[in-house]
Chimera marker file (.cmm) of the C-alpha trace (Angstrom):
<marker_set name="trace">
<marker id="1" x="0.000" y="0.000" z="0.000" r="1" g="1" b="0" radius="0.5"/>
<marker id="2" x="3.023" y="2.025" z="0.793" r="1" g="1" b="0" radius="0.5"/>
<marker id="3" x="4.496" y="1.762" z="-2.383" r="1" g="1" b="0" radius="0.5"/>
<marker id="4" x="1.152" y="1.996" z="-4.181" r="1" g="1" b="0" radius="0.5"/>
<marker id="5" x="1.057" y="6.258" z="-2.955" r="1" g="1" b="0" radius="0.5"/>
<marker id="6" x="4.487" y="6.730" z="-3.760" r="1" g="1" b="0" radius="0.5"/>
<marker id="7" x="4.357" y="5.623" z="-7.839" r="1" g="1" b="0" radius="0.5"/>
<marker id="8" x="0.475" y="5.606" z="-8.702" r="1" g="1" b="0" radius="0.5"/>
<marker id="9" x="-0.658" y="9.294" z="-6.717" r="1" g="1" b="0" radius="0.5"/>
<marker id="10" x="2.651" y="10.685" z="-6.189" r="1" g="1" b="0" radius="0.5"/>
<marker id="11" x="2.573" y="11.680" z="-2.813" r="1" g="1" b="0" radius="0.5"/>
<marker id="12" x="2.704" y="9.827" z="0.452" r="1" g="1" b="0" radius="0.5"/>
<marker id="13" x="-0.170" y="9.908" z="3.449" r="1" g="1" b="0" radius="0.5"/>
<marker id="14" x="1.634" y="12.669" z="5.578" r="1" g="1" b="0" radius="0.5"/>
<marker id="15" x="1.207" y="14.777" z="2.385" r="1" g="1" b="0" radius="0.5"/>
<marker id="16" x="-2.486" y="14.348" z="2.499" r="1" g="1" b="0" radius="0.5"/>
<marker id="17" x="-2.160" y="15.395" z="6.396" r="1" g="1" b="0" radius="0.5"/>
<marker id="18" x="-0.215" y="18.668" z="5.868" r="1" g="1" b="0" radius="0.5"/>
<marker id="19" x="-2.448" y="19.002" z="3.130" r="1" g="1" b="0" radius="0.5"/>
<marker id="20" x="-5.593" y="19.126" z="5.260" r="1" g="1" b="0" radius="0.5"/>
<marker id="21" x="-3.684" y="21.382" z="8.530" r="1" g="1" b="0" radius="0.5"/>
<marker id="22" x="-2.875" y="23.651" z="5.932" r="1" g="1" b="0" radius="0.5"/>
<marker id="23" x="-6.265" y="23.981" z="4.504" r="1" g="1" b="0" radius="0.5"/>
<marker id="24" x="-7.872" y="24.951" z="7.936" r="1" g="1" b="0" radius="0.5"/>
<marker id="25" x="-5.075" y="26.697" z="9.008" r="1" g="1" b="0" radius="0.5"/>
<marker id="26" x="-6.182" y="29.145" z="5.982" r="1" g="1" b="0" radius="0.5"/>
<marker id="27" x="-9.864" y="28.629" z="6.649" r="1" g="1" b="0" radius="0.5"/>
<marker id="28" x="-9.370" y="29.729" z="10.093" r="1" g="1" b="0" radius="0.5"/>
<marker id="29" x="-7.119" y="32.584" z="9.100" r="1" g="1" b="0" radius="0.5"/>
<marker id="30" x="-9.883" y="33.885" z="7.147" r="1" g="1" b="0" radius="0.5"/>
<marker id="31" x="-12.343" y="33.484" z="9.865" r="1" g="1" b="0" radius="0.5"/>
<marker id="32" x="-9.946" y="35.811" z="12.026" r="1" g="1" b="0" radius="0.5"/>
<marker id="33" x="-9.270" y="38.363" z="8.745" r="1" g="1" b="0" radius="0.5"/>
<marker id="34" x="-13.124" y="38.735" z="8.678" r="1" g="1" b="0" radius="0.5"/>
<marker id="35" x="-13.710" y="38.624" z="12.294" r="1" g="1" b="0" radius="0.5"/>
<marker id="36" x="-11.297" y="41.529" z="12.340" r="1" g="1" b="0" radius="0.5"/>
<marker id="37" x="-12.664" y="43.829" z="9.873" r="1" g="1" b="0" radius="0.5"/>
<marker id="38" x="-16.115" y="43.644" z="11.258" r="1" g="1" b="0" radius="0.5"/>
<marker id="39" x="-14.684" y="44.422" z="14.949" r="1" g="1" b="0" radius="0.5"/>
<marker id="40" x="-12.591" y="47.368" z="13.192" r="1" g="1" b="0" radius="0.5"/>
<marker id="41" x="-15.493" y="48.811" z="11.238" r="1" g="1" b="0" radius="0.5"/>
<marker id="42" x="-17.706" y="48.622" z="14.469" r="1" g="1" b="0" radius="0.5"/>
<marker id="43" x="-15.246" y="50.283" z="16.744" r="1" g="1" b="0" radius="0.5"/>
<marker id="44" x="-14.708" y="53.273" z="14.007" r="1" g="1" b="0" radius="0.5"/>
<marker id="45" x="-18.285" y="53.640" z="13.845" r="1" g="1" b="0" radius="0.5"/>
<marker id="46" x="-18.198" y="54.137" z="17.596" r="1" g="1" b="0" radius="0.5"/>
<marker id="47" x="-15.822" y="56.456" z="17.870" r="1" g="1" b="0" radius="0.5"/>
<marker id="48" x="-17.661" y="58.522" z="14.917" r="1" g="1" b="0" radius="0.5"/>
<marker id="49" x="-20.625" y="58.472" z="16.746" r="1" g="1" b="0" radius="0.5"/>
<marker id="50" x="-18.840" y="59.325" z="20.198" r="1" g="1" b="0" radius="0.5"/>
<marker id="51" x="-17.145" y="62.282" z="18.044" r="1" g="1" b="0" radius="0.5"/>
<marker id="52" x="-20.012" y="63.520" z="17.387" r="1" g="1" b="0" radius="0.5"/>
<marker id="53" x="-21.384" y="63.349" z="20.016" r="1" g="1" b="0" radius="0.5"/>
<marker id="54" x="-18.547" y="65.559" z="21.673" r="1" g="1" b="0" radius="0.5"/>
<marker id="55" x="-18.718" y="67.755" z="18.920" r="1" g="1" b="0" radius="0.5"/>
<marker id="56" x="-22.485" y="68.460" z="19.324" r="1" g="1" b="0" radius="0.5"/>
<marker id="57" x="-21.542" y="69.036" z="23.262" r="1" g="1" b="0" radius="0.5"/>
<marker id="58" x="-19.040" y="71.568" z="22.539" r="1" g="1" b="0" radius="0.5"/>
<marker id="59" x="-20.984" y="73.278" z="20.110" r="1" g="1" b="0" radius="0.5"/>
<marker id="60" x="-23.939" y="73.605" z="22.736" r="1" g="1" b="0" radius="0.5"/>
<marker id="61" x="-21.509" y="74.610" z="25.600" r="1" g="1" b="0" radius="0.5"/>
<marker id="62" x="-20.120" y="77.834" z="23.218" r="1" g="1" b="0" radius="0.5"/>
<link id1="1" id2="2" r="1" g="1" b="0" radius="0.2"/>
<link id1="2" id2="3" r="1" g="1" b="0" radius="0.2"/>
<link id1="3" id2="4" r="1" g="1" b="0" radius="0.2"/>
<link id1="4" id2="5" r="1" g="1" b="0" radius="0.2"/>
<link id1="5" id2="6" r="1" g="1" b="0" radius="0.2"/>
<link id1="6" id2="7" r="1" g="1" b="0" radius="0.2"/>
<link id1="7" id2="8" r="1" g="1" b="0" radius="0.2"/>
<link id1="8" id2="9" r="1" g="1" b="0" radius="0.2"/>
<link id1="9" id2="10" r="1" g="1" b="0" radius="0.2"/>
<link id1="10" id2="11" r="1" g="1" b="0" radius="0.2"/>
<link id1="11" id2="12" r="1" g="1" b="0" radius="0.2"/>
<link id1="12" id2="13" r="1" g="1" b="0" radius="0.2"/>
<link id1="13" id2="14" r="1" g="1" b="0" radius="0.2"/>
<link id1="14" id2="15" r="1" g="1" b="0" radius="0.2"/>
<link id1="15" id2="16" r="1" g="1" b="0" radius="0.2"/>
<link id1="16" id2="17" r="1" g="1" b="0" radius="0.2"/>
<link id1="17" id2="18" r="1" g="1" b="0" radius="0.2"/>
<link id1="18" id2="19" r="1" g="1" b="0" radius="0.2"/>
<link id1="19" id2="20" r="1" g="1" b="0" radius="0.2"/>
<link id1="20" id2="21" r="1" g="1" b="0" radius="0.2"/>
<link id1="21" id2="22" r="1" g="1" b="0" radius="0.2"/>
<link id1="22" id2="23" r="1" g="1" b="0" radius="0.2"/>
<link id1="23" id2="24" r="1" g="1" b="0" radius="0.2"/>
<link id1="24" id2="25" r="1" g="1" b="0" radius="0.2"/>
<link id1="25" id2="26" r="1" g="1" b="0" radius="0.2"/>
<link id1="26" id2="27" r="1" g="1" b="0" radius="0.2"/>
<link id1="27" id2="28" r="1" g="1" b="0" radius="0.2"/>
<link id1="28" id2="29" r="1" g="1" b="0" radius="0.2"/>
<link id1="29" id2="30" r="1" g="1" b="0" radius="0.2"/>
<link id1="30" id2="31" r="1" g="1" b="0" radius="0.2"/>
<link id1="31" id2="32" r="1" g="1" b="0" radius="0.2"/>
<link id1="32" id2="33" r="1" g="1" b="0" radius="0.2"/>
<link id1="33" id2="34" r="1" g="1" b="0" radius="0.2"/>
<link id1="34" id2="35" r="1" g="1" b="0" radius="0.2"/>
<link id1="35" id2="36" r="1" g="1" b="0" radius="0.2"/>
<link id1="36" id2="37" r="1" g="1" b="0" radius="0.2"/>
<link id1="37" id2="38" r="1" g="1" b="0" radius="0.2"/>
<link id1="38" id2="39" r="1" g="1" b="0" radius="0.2"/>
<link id1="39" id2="40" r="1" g="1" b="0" radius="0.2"/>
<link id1="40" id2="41" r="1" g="1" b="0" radius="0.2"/>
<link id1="41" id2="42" r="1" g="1" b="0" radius="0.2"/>
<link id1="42" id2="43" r="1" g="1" b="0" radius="0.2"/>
<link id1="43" id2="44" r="1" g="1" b="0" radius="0.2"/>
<link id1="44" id2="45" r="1" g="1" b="0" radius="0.2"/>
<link id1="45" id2="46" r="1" g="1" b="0" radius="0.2"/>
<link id1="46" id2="47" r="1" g="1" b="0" radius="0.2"/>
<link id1="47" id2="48" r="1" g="1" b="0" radius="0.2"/>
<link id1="48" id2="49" r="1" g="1" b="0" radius="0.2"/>
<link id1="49" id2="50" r="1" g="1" b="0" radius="0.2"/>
<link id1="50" id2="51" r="1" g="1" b="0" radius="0.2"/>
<link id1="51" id2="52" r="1" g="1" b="0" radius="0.2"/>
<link id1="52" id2="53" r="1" g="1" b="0" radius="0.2"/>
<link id1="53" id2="54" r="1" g="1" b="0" radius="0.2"/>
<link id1="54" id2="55" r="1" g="1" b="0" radius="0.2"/>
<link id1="55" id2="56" r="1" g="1" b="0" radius="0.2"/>
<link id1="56" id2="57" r="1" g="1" b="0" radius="0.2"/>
<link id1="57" id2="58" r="1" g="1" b="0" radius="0.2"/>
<link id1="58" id2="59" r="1" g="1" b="0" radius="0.2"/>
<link id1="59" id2="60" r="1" g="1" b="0" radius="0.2"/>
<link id1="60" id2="61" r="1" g="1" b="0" radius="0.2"/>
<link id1="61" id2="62" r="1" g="1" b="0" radius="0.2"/>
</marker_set>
C-alpha cells in the first residue's frame, strides 16, 4: 500500500495530512481576517458616533 502512494498518486499519506492542517489553518485565518474587519469597522463607527457626540456638546456649551 506504501508503495502503491508513492508511484500511482505521487505523494505519500503525511502529504495528504499537511495538506488538510494547511487547509484549515487558511480557513481559520480567514475566519480571524473577517472577524477583524467587522470588529474594526464597528469600533470606528463608535468612535464617529462618540465624536459627534462631543462635537455636538461643545458646540452647545459655546
Amino acid at each position: 500500500m506504501h508503495q502503491y502512494f508513492h508511484t500511482v498518486l505521487g505523494f505519500c499519506p503525511w502529504d495528504l495530512l499537511a495538506l488538510l492542517v494547511l487547509a484549515a489553518m487558511l480557513i481559520l485565518m480567514a475566519l480571524h481576517v473577517r472577524k477583524q474587519k467587522q470588529r474594526q469597522r464597528e469600533l470606528e463607527e463608535a468612535l464617529a458616533e462618540k465624536q459627534a457626540r462631543e462635537q455636538v456638546s461643545r458646540e452647545s456649551h459655546t
